[in-house]
Backbone bond lengths (Angstrom), bond angles and torsions (degrees), N, CA, C in turn:
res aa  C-N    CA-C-N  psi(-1)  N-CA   C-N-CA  omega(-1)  CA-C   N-CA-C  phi
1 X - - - 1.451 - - 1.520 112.88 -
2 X 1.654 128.01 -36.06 1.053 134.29 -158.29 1.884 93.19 -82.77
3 X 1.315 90.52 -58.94 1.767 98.66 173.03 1.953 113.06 -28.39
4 X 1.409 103.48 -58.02 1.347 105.60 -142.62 1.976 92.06 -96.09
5 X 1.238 100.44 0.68 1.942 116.77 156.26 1.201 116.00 -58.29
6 X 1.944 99.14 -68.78 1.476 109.43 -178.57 1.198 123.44 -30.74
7 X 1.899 106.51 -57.72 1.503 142.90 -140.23 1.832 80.07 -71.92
8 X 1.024 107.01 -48.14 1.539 101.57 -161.81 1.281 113.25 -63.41
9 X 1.512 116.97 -52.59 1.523 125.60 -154.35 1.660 99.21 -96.61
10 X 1.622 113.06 25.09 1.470 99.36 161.54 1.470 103.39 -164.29
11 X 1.502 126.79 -12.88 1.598 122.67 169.77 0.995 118.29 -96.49
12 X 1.408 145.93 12.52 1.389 136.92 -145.90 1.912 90.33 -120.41
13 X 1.300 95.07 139.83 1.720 94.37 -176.70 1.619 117.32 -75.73
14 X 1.099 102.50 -174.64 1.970 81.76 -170.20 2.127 79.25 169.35
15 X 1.454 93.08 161.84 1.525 119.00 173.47 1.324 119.30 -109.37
16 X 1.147 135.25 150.28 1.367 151.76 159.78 1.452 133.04 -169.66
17 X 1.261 120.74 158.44 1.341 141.84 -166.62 1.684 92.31 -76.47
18 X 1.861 106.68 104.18 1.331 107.54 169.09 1.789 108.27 -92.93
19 X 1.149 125.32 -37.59 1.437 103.79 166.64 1.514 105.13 -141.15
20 X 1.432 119.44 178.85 1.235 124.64 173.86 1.862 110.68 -127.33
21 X 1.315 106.07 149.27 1.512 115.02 173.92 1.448 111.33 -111.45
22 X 2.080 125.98 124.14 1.262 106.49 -170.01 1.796 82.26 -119.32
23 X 1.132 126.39 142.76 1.159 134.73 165.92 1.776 111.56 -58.20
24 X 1.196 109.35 107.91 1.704 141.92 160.61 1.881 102.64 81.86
25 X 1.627 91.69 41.29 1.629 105.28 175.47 1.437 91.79 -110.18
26 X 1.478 117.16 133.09 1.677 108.06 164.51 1.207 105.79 -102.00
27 X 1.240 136.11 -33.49 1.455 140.94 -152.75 1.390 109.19 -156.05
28 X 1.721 112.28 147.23 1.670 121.73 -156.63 1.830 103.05 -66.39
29 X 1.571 110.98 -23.06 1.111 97.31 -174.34 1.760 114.04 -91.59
30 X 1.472 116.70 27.84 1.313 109.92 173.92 1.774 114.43 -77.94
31 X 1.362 121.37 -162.44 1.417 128.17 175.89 1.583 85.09 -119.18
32 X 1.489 110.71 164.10 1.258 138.28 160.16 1.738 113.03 -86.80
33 X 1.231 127.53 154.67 1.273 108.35 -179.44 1.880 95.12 -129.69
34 X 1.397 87.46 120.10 1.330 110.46 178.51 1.763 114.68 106.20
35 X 1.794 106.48 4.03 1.287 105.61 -173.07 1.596 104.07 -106.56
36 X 1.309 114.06 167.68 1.434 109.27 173.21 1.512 107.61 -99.81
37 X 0.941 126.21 -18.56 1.612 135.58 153.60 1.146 142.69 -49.92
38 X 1.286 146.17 98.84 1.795 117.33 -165.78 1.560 94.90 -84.81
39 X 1.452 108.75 -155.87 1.261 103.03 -164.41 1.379 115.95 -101.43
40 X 1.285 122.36 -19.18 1.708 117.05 158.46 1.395 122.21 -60.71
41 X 1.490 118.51 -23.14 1.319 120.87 166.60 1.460 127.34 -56.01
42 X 1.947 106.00 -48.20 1.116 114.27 170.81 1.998 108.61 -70.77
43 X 1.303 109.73 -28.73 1.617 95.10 -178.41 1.638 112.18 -52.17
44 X 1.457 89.72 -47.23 1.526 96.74 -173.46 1.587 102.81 -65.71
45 X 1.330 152.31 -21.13 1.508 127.19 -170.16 2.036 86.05 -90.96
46 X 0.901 101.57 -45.36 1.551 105.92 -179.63 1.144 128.43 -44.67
47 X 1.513 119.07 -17.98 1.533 138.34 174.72 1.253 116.64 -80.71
48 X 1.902 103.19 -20.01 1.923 105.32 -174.53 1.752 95.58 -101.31
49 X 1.610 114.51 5.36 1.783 97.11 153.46 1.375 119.30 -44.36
50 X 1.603 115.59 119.53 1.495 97.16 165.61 1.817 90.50 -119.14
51 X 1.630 98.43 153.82 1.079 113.68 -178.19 1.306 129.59 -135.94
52 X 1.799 130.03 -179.65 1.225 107.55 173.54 1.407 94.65 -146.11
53 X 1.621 110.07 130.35 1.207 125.11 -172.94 1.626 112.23 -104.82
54 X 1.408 115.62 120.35 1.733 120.55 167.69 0.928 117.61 -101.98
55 X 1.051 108.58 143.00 1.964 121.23 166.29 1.264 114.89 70.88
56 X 1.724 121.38 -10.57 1.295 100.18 -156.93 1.854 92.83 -131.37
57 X 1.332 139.74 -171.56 1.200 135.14 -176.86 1.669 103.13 -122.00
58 X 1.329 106.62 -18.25 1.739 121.28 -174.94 1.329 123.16 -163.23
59 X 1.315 115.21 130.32 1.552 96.71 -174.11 2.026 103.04 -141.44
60 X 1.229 101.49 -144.29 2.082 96.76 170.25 1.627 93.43 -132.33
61 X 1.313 113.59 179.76 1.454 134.40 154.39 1.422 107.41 -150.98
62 X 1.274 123.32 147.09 1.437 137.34 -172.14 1.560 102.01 -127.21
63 X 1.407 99.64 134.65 1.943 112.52 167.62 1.766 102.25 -129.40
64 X 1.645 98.93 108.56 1.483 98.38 156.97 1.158 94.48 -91.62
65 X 1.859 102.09 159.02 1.368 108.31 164.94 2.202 92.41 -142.23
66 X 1.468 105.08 147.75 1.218 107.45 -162.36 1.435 91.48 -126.79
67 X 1.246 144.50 126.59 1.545 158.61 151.16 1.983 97.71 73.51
68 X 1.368 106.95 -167.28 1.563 105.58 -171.40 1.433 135.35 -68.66
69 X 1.361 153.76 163.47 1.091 133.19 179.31 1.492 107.00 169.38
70 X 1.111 105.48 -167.64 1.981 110.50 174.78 2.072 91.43 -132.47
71 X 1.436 104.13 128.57 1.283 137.24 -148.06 1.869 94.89 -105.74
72 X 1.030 125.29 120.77 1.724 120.42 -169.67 1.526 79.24 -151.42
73 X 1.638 93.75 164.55 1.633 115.44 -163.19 1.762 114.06 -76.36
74 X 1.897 95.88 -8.93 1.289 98.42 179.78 1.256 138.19 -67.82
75 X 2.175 102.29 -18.43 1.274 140.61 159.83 1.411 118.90 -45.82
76 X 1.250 125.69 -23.24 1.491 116.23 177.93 1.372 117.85 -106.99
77 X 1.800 86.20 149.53 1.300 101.85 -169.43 1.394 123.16 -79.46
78 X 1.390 126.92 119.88 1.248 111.53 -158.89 1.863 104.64 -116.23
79 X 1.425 105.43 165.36 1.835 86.00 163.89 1.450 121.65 -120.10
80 X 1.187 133.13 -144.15 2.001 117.21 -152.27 1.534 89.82 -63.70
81 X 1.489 105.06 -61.19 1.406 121.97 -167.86 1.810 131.99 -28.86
82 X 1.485 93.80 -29.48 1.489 120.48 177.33 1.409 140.31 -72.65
83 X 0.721 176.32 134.05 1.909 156.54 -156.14 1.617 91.76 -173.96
84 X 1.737 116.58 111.26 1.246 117.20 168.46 1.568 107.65 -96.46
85 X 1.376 120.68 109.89 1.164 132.39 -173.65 1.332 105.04 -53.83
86 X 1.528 124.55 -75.61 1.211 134.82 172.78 2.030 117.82 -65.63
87 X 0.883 148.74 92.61 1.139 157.09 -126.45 1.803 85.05 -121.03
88 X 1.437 115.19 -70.37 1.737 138.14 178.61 1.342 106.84 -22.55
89 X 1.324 99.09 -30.64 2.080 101.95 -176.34 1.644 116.57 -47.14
90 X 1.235 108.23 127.30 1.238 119.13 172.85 1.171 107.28 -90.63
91 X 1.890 129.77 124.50 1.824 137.82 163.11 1.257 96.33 -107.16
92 X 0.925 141.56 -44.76 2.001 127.07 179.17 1.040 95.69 -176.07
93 X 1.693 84.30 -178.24 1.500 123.13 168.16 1.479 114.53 -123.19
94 X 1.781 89.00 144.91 1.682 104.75 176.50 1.591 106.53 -107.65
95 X 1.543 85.86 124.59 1.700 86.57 168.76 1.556 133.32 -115.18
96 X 1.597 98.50 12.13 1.732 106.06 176.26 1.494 101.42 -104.86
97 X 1.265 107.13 112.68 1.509 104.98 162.40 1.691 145.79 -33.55
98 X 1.519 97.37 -16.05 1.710 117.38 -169.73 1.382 103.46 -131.65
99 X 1.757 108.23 24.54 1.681 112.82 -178.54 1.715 105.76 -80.66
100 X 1.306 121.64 125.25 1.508 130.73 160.29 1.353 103.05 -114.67
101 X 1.828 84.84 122.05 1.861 98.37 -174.06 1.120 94.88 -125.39
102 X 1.074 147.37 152.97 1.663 160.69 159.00 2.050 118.57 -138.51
103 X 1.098 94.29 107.15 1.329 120.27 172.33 1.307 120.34 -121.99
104 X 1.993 108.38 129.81 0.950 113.13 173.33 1.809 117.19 -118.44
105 X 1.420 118.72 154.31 1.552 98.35 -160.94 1.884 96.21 -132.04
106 X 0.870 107.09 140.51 1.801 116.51 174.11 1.262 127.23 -119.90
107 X 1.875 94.73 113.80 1.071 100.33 -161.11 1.755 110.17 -112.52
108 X 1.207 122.62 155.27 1.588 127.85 -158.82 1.888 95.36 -144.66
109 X 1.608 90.29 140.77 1.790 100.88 146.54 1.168 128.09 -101.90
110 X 1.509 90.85 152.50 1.793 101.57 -176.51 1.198 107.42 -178.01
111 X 1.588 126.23 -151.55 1.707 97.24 -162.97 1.848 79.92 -147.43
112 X 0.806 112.69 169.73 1.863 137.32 177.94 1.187 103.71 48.87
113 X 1.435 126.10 -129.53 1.313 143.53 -161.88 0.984 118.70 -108.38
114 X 1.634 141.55 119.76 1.264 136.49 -165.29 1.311 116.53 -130.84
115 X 1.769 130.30 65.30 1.641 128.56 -155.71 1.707 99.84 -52.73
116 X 1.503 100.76 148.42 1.246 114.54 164.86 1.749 113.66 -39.17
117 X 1.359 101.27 -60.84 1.477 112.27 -161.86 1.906 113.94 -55.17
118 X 1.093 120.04 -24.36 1.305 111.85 143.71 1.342 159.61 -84.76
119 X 1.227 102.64 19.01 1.534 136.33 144.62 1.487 123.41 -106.96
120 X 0.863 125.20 1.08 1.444 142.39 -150.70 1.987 88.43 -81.15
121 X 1.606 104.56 -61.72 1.448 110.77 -174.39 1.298 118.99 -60.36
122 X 1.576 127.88 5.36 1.414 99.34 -176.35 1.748 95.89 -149.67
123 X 1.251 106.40 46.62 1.755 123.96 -172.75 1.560 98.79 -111.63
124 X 1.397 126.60 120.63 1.270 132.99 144.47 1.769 122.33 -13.34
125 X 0.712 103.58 117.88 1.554 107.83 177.10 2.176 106.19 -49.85
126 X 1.596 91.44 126.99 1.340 76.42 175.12 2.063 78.06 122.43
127 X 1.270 115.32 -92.54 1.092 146.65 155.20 1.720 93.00 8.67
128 X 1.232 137.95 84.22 1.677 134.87 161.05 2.096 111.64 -70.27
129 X 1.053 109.17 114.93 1.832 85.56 -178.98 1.933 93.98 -94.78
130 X 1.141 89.69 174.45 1.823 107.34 178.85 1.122 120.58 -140.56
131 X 1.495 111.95 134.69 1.649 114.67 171.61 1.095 111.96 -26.65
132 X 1.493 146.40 121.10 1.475 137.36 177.11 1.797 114.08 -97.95
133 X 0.807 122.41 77.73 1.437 114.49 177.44 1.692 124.17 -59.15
134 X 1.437 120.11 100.07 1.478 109.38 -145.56 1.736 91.80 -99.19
135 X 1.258 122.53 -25.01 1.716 130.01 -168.73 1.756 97.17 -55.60
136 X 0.708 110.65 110.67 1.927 128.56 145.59 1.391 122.62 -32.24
137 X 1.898 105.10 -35.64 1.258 109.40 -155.46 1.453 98.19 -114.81
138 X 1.306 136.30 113.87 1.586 149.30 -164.49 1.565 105.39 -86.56
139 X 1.401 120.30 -46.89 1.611 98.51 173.22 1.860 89.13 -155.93
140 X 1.458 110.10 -173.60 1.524 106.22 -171.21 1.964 92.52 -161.25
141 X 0.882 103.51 138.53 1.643 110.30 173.02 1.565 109.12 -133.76
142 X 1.360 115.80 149.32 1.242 121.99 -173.54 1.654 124.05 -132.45
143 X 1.276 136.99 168.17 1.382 118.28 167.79 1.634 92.20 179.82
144 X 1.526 89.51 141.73 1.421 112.54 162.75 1.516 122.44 -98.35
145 X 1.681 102.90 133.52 1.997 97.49 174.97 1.404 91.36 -130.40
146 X 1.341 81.31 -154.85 1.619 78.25 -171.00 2.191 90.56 -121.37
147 X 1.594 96.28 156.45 1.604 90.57 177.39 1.574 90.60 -128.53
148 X 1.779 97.00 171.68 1.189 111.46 168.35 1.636 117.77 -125.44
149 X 0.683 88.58 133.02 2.035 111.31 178.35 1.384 119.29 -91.90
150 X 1.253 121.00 80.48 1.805 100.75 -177.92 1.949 102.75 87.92
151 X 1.415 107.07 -150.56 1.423 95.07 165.45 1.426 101.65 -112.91
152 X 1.464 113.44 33.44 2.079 105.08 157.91 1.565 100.98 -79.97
153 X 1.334 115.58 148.70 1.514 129.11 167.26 1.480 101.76 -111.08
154 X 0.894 143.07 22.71 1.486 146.40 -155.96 1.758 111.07 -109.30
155 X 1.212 101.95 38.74 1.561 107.56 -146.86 1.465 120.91 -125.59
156 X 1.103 142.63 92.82 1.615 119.29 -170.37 1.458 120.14 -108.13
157 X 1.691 113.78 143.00 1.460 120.20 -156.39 1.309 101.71 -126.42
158 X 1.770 110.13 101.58 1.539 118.62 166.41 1.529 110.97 -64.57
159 X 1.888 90.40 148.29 1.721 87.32 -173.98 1.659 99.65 -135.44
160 X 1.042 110.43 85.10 1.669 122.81 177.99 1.989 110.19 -60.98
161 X 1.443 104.08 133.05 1.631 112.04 -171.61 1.307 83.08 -127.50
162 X 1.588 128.49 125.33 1.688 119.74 -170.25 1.814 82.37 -136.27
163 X 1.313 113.19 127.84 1.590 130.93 165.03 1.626 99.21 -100.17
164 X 1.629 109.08 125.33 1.507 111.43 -174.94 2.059 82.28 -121.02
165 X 1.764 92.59 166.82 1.467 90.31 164.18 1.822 104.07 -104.76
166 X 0.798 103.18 12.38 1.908 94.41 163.00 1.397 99.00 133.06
167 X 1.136 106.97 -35.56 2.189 103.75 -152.67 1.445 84.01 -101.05
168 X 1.319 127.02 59.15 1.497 135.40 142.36 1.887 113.50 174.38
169 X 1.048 128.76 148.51 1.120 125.09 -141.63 1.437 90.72 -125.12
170 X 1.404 136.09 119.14 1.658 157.45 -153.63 1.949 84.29 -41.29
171 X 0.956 130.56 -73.26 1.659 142.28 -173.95 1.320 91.82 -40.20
172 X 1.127 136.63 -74.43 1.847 126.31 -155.99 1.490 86.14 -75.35
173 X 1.288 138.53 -40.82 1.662 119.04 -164.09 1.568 88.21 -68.98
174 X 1.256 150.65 -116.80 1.646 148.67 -178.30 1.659 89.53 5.65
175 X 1.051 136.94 -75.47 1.461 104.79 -152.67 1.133 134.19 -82.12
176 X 1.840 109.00 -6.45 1.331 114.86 149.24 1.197 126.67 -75.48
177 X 1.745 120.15 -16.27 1.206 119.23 -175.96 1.628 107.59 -79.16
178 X 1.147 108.51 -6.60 2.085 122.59 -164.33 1.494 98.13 -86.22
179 X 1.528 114.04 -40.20 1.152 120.70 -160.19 1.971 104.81 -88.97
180 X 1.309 102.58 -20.26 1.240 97.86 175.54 1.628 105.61 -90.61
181 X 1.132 131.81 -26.67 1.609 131.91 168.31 1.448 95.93 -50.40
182 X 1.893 119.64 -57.77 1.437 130.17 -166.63 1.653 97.16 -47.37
183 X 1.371 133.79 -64.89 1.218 125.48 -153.11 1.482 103.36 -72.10
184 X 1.306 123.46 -42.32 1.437 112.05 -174.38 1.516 118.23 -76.32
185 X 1.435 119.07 -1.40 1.258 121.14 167.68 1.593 121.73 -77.05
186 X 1.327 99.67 -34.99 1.537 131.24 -174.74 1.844 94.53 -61.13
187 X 1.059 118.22 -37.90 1.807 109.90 -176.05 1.660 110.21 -73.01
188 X 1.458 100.55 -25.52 1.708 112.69 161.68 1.196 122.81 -61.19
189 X 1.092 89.93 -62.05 1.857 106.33 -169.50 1.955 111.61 -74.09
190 X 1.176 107.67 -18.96 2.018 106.62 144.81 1.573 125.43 -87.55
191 X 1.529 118.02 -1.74 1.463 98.11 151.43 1.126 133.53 -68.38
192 X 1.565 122.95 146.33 1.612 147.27 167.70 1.007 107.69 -102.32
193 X 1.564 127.01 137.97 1.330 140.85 128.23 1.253 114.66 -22.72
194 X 1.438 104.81 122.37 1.840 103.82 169.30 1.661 83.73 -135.35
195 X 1.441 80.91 164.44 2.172 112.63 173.22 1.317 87.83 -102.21
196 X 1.615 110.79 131.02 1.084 114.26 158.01 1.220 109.83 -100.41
197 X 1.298 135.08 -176.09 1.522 133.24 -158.86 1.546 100.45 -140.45
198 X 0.912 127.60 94.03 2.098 115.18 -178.95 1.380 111.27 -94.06
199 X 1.271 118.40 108.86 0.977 106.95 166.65 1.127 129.44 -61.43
200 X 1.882 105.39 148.74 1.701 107.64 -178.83 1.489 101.06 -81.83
201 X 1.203 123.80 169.80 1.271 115.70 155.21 1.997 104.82 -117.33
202 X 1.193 79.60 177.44 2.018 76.88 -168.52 0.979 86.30 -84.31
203 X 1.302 119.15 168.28 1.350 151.84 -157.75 1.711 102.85 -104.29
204 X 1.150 125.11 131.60 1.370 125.37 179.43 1.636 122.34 -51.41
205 X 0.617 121.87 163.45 1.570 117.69 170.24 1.423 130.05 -39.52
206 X 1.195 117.40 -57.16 1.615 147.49 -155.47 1.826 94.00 -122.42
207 X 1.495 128.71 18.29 1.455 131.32 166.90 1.827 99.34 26.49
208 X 1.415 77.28 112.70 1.799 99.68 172.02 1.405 89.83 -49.16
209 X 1.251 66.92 168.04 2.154 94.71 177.80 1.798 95.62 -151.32
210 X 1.666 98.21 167.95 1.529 109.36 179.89 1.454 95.45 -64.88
211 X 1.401 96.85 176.48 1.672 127.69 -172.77 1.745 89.79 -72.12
212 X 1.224 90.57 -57.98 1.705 95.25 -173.56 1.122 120.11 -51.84
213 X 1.518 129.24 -51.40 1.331 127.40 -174.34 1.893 112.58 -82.25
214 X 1.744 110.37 0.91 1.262 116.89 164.46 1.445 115.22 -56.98
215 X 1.686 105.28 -38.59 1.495 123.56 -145.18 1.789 93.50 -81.56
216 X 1.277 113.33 -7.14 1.638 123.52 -165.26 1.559 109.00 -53.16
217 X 1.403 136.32 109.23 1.494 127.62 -179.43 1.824 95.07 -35.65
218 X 1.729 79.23 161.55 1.704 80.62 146.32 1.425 132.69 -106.75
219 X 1.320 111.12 15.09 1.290 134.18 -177.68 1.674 93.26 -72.72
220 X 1.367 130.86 -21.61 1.398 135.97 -151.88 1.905 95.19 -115.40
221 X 1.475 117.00 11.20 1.549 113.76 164.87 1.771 102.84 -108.84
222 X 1.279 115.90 16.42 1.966 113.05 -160.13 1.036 124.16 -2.40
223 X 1.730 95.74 69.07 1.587 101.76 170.57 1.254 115.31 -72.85
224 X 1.606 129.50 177.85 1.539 116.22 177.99 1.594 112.53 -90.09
225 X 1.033 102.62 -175.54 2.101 121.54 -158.26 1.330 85.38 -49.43
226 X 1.473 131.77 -73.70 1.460 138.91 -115.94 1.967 91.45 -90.77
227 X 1.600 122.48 -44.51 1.324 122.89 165.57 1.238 113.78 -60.48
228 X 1.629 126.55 -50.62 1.640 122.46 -176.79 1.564 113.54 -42.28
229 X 1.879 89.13 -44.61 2.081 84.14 -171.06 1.258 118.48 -79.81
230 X 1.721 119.73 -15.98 1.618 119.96 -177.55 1.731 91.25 -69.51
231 X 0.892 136.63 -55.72 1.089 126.12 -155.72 1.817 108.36 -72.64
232 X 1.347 102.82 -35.29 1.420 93.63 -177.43 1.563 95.57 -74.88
233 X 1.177 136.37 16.38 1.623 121.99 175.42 1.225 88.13 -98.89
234 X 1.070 130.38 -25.24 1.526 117.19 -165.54 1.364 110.30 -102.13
235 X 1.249 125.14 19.34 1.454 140.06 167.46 1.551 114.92 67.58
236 X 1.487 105.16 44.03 1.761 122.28 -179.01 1.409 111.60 -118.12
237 X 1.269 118.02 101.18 1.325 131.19 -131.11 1.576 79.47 -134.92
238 X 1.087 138.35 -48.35 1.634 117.50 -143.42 1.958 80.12 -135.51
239 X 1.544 96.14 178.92 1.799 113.89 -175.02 1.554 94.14 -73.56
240 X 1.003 111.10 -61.49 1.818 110.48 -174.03 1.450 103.92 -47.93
241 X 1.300 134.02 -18.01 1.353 116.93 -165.46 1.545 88.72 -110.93
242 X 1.126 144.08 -0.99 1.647 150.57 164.92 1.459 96.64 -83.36
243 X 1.408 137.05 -63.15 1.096 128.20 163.97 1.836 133.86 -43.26
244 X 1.239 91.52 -37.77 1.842 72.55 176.64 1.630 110.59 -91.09
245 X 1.456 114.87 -3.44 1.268 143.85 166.89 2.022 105.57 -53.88
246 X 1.678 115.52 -69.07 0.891 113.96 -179.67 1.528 109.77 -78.20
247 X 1.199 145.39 -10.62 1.851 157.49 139.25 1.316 114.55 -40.47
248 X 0.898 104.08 -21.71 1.804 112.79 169.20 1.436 121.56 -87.44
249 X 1.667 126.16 -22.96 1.065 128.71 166.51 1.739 112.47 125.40
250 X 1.200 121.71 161.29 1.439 117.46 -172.30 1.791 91.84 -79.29
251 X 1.021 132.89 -40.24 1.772 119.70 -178.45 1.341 105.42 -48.13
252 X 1.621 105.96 -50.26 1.572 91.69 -176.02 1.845 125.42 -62.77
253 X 1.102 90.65 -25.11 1.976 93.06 -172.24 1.904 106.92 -77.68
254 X 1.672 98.49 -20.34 1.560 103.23 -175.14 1.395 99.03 -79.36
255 X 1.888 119.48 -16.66 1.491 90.01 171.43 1.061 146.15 -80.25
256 X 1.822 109.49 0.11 1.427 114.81 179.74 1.303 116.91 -73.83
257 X 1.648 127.68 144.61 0.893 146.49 -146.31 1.589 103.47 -78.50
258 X 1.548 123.90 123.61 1.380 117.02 -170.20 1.663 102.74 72.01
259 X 0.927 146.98 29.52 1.235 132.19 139.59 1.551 127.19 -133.86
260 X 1.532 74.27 135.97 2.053 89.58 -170.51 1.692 116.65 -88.85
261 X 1.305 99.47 -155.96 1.651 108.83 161.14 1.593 109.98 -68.98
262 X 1.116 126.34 -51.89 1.280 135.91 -146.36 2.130 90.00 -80.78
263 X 1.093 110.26 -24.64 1.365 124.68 -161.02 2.056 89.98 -82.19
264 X 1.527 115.54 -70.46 1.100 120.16 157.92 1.608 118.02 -18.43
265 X 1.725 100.08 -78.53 1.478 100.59 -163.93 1.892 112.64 -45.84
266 X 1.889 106.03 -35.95 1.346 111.44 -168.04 2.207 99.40 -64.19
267 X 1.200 103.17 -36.68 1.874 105.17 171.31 1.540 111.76 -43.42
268 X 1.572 83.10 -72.46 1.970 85.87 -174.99 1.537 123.17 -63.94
269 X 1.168 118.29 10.75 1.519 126.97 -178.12 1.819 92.25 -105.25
270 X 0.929 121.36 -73.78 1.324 147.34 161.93 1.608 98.90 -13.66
271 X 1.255 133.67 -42.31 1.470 146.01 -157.69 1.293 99.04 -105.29
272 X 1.269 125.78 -37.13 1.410 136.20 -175.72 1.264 111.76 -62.04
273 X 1.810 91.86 -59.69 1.580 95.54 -155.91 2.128 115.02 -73.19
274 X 1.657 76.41 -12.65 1.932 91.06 -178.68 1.649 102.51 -82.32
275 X 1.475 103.13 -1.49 1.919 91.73 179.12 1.610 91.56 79.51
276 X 0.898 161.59 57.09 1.660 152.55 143.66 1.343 107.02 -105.13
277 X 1.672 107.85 -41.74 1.915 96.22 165.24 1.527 98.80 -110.48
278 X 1.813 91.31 -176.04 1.819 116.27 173.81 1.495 78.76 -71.15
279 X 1.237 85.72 163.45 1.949 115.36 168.02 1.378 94.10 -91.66
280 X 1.599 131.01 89.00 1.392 125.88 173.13 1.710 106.35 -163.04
281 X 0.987 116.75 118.39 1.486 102.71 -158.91 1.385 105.39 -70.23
282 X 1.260 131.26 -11.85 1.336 159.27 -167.66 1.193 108.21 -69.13
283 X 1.466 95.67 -71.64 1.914 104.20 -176.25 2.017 108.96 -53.35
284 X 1.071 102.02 -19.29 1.617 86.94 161.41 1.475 127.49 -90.36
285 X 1.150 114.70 17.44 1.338 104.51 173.73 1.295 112.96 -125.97
């Protein structure tokens, strides 16, 4: 029920008046001359045109108006393509007898809410745009009861209340709104289960370790005097820095000054036995 609410009161296609043109108006905050309306007044009655557009995606409508009168939606001139549902609409009144007004209005489909202000930047001067309200469907209420089938009670009976503004009739809005729930369900209802496959990658030589146990002195492997100080000459102070030390290769560790094989082998034992490497004499090289 909640689904086929949404679907209505914001996907459903629909027409409206995206801007209007008033002859020697540049901007919404001018006056009309000879109207009792300024021109945000008329945007706003002009926004509750509802309409119905065929065949086409965009088209015009034109309103002359010639000396004084009271101005309704029945006044404009429309062409095949057009159908003003509401006709009764009142946009103003003229109160100069020798007033020549000419307005033309452009109207487009599309679906929900369309603010002026993003069309606003790329309209011809002259050119007013308008909130476009494109939804058909004005409000929607829903409710679940319960039904009975036979003598099962096991049953539940949605009860859809759909308010249209005219240019679609409560039955075609629900069954286009069903069919648009239908298709986007349909991209669900063809997924499969797949196995994905992740590759491992191998494990480095000298097996990472946490950040934390990187940070480990090396005062905390008790190597002896003569290895502790080559390395602290060479500015290898912590396990992570013994590790990317032995990742570099046995040439590189033989170049520190005062250390041999026997100096090495006492490291990688030292690394082992603290758990920082595999027990493999291998994996260090």
């Amino acid at each position: 029920g909640n689904a086929l609410r949404r679907v209505l009161l914001s996907s459903l296609e629909g027409a409206a008046v995206t801007s209007i043109r008033i002859a020697d108006v540049l901007h919404e905050f001018s006056e009309i001359p000879g109207v009792r309306e300024d021109v945000i007044q008329v945007t706003l009655q002009v926004k509750q045109l509802r309409l119905k557009l065929d065949g086409v995606d965009s088209t015009r409508m034109h309103l002359e108006v010639r000396g004084e009168g009271t101005v309704t939606a029945a006044d404009i001139i429309t062409s095949a393509e057009v159908e003003v549902v509401n006709p009764e609409l009142y946009l103003f009144t003229v109160d100069g007898a020798k007033t020549k007004l000419d307005l033309e209005f452009t109207v487009e489909r599309g679906r929900g809410y369309s603010p002026a202000n993003e069309r606003s930047g790329h309209m011809p001067i002259g050119e007013l745009p308008i909130d476009a309200i494109f939804s058909p469907v004005k409000r929607v209420n829903w409710e679940v009861t319960s039904a009975r089938v036979g003598q099962s009670t096991n049953y539940d009976k949605l009860i859809l209340e759909i308010w249209t503004d005219g240019t679609v009739s409560p039955e075609r809005a629900l069954s286009t709104a069903a069919k648009v729930v239908i298709d986007h369900l349909r991209f669900i209802a063809g997924v499969s289960e797949e196995t994905l496959t992740i590759p491992v990658e191998k494990e480095a030589s000298t097996s990472r370790i946490t950040s934390e146990l990187a940070d480990t002195p090396v005062e905390a492997l008790d190597l002896s005097v003569r290895v502790f100080n080559s390395l602290k000459r060479t500015g290898i102070t912590t396990v992570g820095d013994v590790l990317d030390l032995l990742e570099k290769g046995e040439t590189a560790v033989m170049s520190i000054r005062n250390f041999g094989e026997k100096s090495l082998d006492e490291l990688r034992q030292k690394m082992q036995e603290k758990g920082y490497m595999k027990n493999d004499s291998s994996s260090a090289e």
